[in-house]
N, C-alpha and C positions, 0 to 999 in steps of 0.2 A: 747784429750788424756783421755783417763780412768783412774779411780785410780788401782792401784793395790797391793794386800796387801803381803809383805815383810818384812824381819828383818832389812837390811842393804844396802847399796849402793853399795860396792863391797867387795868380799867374797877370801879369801883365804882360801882352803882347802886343806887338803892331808900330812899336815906342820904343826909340832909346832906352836901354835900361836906365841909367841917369834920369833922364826927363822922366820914366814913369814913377821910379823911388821918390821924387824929387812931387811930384804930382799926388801920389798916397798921401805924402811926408805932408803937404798942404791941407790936405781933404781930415787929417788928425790932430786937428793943430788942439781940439781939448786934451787929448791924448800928452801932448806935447808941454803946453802951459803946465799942466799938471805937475812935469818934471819926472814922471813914474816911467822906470822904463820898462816896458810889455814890450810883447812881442806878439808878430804876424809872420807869415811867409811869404814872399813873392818868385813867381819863378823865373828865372831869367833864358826858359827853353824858344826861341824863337818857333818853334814847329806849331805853337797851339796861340791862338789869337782871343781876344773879346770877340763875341756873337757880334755883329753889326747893330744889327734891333733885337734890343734886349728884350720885348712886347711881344716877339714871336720867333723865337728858337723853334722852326719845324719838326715834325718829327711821322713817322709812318711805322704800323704795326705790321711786322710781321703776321703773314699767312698761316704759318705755323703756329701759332700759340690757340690756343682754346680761348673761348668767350670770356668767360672763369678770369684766365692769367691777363687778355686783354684789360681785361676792368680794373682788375688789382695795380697792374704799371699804372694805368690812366690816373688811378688815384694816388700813384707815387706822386708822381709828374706833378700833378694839382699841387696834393699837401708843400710841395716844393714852393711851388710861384706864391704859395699861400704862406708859409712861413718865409716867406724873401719881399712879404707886404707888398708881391705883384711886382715887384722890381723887377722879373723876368719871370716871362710867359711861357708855357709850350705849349705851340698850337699845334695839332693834328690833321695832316695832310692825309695823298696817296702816292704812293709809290709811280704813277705816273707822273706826281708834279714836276716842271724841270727846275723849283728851286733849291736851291741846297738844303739840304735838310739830314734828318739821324733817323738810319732804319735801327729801328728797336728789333733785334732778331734772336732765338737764341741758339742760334747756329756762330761756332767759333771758330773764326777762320785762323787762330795763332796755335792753338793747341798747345800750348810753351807751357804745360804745365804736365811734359810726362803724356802729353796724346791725349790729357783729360780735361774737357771742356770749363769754360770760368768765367765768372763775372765780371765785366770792365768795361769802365769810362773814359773817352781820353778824356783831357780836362782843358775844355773850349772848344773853339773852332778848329778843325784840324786845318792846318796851312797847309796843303797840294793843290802845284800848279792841275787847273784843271779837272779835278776832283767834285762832282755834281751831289754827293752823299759821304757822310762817316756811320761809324758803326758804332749803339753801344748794345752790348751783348749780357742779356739778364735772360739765363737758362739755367737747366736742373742739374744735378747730378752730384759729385763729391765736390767737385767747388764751386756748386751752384747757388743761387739766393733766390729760385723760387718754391722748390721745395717746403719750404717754411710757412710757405704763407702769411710773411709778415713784410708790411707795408712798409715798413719802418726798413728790412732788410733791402729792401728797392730804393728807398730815398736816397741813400749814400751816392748813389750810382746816377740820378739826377743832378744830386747838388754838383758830382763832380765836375758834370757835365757845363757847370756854368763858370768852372773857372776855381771854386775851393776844390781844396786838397786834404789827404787823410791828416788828422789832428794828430794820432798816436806816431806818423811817421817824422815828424818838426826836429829839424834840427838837437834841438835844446832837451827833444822827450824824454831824455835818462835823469832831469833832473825830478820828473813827476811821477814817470812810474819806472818799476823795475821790471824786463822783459828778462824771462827766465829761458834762456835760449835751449837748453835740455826739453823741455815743454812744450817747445813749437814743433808744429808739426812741418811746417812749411817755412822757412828763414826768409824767404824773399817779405812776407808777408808783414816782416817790422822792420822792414829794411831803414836806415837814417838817409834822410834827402842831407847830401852834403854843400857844402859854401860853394863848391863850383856852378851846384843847381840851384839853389837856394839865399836869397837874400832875407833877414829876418829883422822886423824893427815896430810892432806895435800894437797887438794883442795879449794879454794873458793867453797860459794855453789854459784851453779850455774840455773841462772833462765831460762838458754836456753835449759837446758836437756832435753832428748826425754822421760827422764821419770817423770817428770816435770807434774804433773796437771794443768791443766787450771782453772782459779779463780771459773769456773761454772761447771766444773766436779763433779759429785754426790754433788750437789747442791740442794736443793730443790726449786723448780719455782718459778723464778721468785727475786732470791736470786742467792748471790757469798757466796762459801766456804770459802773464806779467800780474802786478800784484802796485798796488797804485802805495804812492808815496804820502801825500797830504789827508789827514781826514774831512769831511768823510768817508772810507776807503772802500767807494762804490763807483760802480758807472753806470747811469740811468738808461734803461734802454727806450730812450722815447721815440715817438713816431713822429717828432715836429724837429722842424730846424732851433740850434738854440742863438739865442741872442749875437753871439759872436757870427754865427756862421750868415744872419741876417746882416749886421754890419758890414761885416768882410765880402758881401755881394752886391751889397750900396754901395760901398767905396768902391769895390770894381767898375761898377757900370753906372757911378753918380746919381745915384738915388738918395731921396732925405734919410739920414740913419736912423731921427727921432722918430720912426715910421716903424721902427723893430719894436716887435714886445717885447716889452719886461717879461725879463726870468729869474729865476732862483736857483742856480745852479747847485748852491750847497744844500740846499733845501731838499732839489729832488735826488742829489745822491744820499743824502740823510735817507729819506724818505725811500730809496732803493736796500743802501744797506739794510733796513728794517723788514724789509720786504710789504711796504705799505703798515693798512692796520693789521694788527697781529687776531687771530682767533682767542674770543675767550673759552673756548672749550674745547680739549684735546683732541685730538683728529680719530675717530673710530675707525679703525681697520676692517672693512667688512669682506665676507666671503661673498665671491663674485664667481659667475657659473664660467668655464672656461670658454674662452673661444668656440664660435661654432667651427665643425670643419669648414663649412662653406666659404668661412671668410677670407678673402684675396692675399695672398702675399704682400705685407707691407714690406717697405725698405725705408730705415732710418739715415737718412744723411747727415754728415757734419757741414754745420756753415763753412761756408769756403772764400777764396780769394784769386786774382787774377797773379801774373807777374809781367816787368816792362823792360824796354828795351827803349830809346831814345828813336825815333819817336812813337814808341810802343805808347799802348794806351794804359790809364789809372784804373787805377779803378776801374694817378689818376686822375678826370675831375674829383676833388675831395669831396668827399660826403663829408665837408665841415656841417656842425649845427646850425640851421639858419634863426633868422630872431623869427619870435614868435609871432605869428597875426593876426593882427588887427581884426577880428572875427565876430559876430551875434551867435552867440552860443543858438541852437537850437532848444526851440520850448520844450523840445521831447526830450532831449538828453542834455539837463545840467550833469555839471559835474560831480553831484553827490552822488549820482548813480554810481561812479568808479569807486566813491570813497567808502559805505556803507555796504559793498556786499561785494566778495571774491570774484575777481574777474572771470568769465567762463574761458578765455584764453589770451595768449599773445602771442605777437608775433614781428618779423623782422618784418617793415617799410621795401625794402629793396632785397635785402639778398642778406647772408652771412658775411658781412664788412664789420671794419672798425670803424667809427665815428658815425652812428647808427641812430637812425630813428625809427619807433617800435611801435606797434599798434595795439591796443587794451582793449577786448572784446567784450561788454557787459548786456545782456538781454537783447535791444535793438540797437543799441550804442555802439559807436567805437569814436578812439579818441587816440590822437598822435599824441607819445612820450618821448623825452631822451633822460639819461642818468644824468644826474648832476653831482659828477664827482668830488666836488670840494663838501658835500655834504654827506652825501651815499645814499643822496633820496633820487627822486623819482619828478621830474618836471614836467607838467602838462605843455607840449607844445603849440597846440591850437585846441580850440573848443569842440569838445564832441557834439558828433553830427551822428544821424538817422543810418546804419549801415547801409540802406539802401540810397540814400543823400549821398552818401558818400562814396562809395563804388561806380565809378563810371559806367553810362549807358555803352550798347544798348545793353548788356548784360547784369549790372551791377543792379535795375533797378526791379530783378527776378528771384534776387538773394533771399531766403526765408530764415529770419533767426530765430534762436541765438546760432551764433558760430561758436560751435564747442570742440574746433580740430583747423588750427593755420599752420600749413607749412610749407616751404621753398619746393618748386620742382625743377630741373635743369627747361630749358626754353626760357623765350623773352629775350631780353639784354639784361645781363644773359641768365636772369633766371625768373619763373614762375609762381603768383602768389594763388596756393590752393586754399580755400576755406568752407566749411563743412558744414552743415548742421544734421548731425549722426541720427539724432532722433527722427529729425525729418525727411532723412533719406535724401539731403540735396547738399548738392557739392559747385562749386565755379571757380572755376581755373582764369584766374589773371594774369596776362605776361608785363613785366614792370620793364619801365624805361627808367636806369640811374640819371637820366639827365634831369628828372624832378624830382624834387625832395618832400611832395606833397602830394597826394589822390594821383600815386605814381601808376600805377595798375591800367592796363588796358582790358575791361572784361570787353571783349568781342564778343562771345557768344555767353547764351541763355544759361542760367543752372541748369543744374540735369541729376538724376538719380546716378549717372555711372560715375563708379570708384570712390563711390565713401568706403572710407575704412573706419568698420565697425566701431563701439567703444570698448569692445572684446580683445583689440587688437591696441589699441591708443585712445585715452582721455586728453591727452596735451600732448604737443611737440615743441622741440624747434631744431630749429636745421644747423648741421654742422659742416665746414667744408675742409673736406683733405686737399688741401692742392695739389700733394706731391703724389697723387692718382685722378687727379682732377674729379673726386667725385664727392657727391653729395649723401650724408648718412641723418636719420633722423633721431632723435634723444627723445623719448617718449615716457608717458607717464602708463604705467601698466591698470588697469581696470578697477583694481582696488584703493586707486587713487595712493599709494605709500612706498612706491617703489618704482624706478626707473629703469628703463633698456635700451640698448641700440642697437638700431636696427638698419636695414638698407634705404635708401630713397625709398624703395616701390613700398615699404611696408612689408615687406614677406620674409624675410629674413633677418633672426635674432642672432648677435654676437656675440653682446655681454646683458647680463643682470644684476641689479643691485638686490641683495635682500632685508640690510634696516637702514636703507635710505634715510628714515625721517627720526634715527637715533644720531643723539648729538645735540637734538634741541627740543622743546616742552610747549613749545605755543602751536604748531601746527600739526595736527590730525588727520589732515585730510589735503592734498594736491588738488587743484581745481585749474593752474596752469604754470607751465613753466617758461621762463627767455636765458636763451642766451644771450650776454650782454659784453661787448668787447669797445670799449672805447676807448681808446688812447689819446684823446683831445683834454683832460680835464687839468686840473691842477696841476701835476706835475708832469703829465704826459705820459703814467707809465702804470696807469691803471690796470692789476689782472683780467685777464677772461674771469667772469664768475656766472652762478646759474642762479637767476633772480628766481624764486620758488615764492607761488601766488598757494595760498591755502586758508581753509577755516579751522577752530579751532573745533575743540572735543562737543562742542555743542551745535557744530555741524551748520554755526551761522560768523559765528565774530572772522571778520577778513583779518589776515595777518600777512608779511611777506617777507621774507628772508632770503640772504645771499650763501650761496656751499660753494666754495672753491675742490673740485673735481677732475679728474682728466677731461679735456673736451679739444682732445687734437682730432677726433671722429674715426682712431684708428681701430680696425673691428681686430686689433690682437690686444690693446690697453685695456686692463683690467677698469671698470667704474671704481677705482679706489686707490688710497684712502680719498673717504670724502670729510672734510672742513668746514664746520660751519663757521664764519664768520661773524660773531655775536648771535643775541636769540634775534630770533625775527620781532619784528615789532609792527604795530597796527597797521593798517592799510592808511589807516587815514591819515596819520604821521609822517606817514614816506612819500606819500603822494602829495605834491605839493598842491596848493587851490584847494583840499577841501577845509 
């Protein structure tokens, strides 16, 4: 999470101060009976208003962003209206519309931070006479939040956008955590909203907020900005709004509050300080080949923050999981085909996102999964169908399986689904529309012989995305099925290698396919990256699968190590729910 600099937590505008305290004070009256006195923020800045229509807060993408960063906001944007139970919309316009709306751009026009560009929301409607657009600006650089690549780092910058305000800046915040002012790199970035901005009277603070900084947010290396007072002495970095910040955006714009999910706020900082489940086997340190020369100059950013002035400003569709459907399995592929023999690959549905549905390639089969993180298994989301059933015409129905090589190519919206069959020398390039969560792939054209990549070069992939060079790098299984490399999109260039990948654990023998797997929807919302690893055992038949926590930022100077296994692997058919 970024810091981002604000007056308040949540803003009534448009309203006598009086009448709108007076108005909250009514809309909390359980709060109230209670007799418990919590706290909220309200801001009493007249510059920033309620949206009119909470159902469509406009908004238009900058020209400047890549396809990549397009997708990723869209699916801030989303997860927002979707953790705010649709109490507020944003719909996506053009920059030709004449109604007001928010150019999403990451061009800064304040530079107030030293000439170096920043992230910031104001928070609501901005009040100017006359004024046909505002600005919220989500760009790169030292106090940028796309660099990162985390969806969750964008959210903040939406929410603020409806009217909440930073959690860690609240009046009252020195009684919860302790900001270590030597530490911060940046002072604006904890700055306290004081009583002449700020009126406060009826939430708990809440350490699960999505506007919530992280203990290492504008930190200085190597150093935490503050250090939390109550246990458990964590801060979840989740990608979903938390219960509070759903509340506090019902109440703004009179939505049912009963309409907010249940959370567990102590639960998911538990479950942070822990760092989830722990591995039961020591992390093997392995020798890793260095960097190729060829690889690009990386540059690491620190998350960063905005700064304000009165009336300076604050601070996608979500790929949620859809329900499952209602479907006739196919007579050619029940689903014991997935459970009884190692998948020949997998692959991402859409692109390298969080909140991801996966594709399991078996013989002529394939079959939609998503993780089901309160368990660590593996959930059928629809009935496998015929790969070629499944693949849209007119291309899809030319596919020859099995597919034993799927992976992401830039093209499409905005990315392309390649899948192979090595053996057979045939390959179809699909371009995917994220607007469906189902037989997303558009095959326009026929398979074809050009650009298989041999199994000399890759047995398995999946695709990994660097945002902060907007490019796409591939994680492969090398030929002896027992060791991993990375390499560029096109396949022609190695980085890094592993050499006892498959030490650490005793059921798998043999790679048959690998996914990465990034979901941040589940339990506590704050699930790792991990690499789901598909393999048979020493008899070259029993299916098994197991999770390795690894570097997978895709950067070609990160060593592939240490790699983590996260318990041993355990049968296929175990984890995969249905068989």
């Amino acid at each position: 999470m970024f810091p981002v600099f604000i007056f308040t937590l949540l803003w009534i505008g448009g309203l006598p101060f009086a009448t709108s305290v007076a108005s909250l004070e009514a809309r909390s009256n359980a709060f109230q009976r209670s007799g418990k006195k919590n706290l909220r923020t309200i801001n009493v800045d007249y510059h920033f208003q309620r949206w009119p229509d909470r159902s469509k807060i406009y908004y238009y993408l900058d020209s400047a962003y890549t396809e990549i960063e397009k997708t990723l906001i869209r699916i801030a944007a989303d997860n927002v209206a979707a953790g705010s139970a649709r109490c507020v919309q944003f719909v996506e316009t053009s920059a030709a519309d004449t109604k007001y709306k928010v150019k999403v751009t990451p061009n800064d026009p304040f530079e107030a931070s030293g000439g170096r560009p920043y992230c910031y929301s104001y928070p609501g409607k901005l009040s100017t006479a006359g004024a046909t657009e505002q600005k919220l600006v989500l760009t790169h650089g030292e106090f940028g939040c796309l660099d990162s690549g985390s969806v969750a780092d964008l959210m903040s910058y939406w929410t603020i956008l409806t009217g909440r305000r930073n959690e860690h800046q609240r009046g009252d915040r020195d009684n919860y955590i302790t900001v270590n002012n030597n530490n911060v790199a940046f002072p604006l970035a904890y700055k306290l909203y004081t009583a002449d901005a700020a009126y406060w009277n009826a939430f708990p603070y809440d350490y699960c907020s999505i506007t919530h900084n992280s203990q290492t947010d504008f930190a200085k290396p190597g150093t935490v900005a503050f250090t939390v007072k109550e246990d458990p002495k964590a801060i979840p970095n989740v990608a979903k709004l938390s219960n509070t910040d759903c509340q506090l955006i019902s109440l703004l714009y009179g939505c049912p509050r009963t309409q907010c999910p249940a959370a567990d706020c102590k639960a998911a900082r538990q479950a942070a300080l822990l760092g989830q489940k722990q591995p039961t086997i020591s992390p093997v340190a392995l020798p890793s080949t260095p960097a190729a020369s060829t690889a690009p100059p990386m540059t690491t950013l620190p998350p960063t923050v905005p700064a304000t002035t009165t009336p300076t400003p604050t601070t996608v569709p979500k790929t949620s999981t859809p329900a499952p459907e209602v479907t006739t399995p196919s007579t050619s592929c029940p689903t014991s085909v997935f459970c009884s023999k190692s998948p020949d690959e997998s692959s991402f549905l859409l692109g390298p996102y969080e909140n991801q549905t996966y594709l399991l390639f078996s013989g002529s089969c394939v079959m939609e999964y998503v993780m089901d993180w309160s368990t660590g298994g593996m959930s059928q989301l629809r009935p496998p169908k015929l790969i070629t059933e499944y693949l849209p015409p007119p291309g899809g129905p030319t596919v020859t399986p099995p597919i034993t090589l799927a992976f992401m190519r830039t093209g499409g919206s905005p990315f392309q689904l390649n899948m192979q069959n090595q053996a057979g020398n045939s390959a179809i390039q699909c371009p995917t529309d994220n607007a469906f969560y189902t037989n997303a792939a558009e095959c326009s054209s026929t398979a074809t012989s050009t650009g298989v990549i041999p199994k000399s070069t890759a047995t398995s992939a999946t695709t990994l995305l660097l945002v902060g060079d907007n490019s796409l790098y591939q994680l492969v299984v090398d030929k002896t099925g027992k060791n991993l490399a990375l390499m560029d999109e096109a396949f022609t260039t190695t980085y890094q290698t592993t050499t006892y990948f498959l030490s650490g654990q005793t059921k798998i023998a043999k790679i048959t396919a690998i996914q990465m797997v990034q979901d941040l929807e589940g339990l506590f919302g704050i699930h790792p990256t991990l690499l789901a690893v598909f393999g048979v055992a020493s008899d070259n038949a029993t299916p098994f699968v197991g999770f390795a926590q690894l570097p997978l930022d895709a950067s070609p100077t990160t060593e592939l190590s240490p790699i983590i296994w996260v318990d041993e692997p355990e049968p296929l058919k175990t984890t995969l729910k249905g068989c």
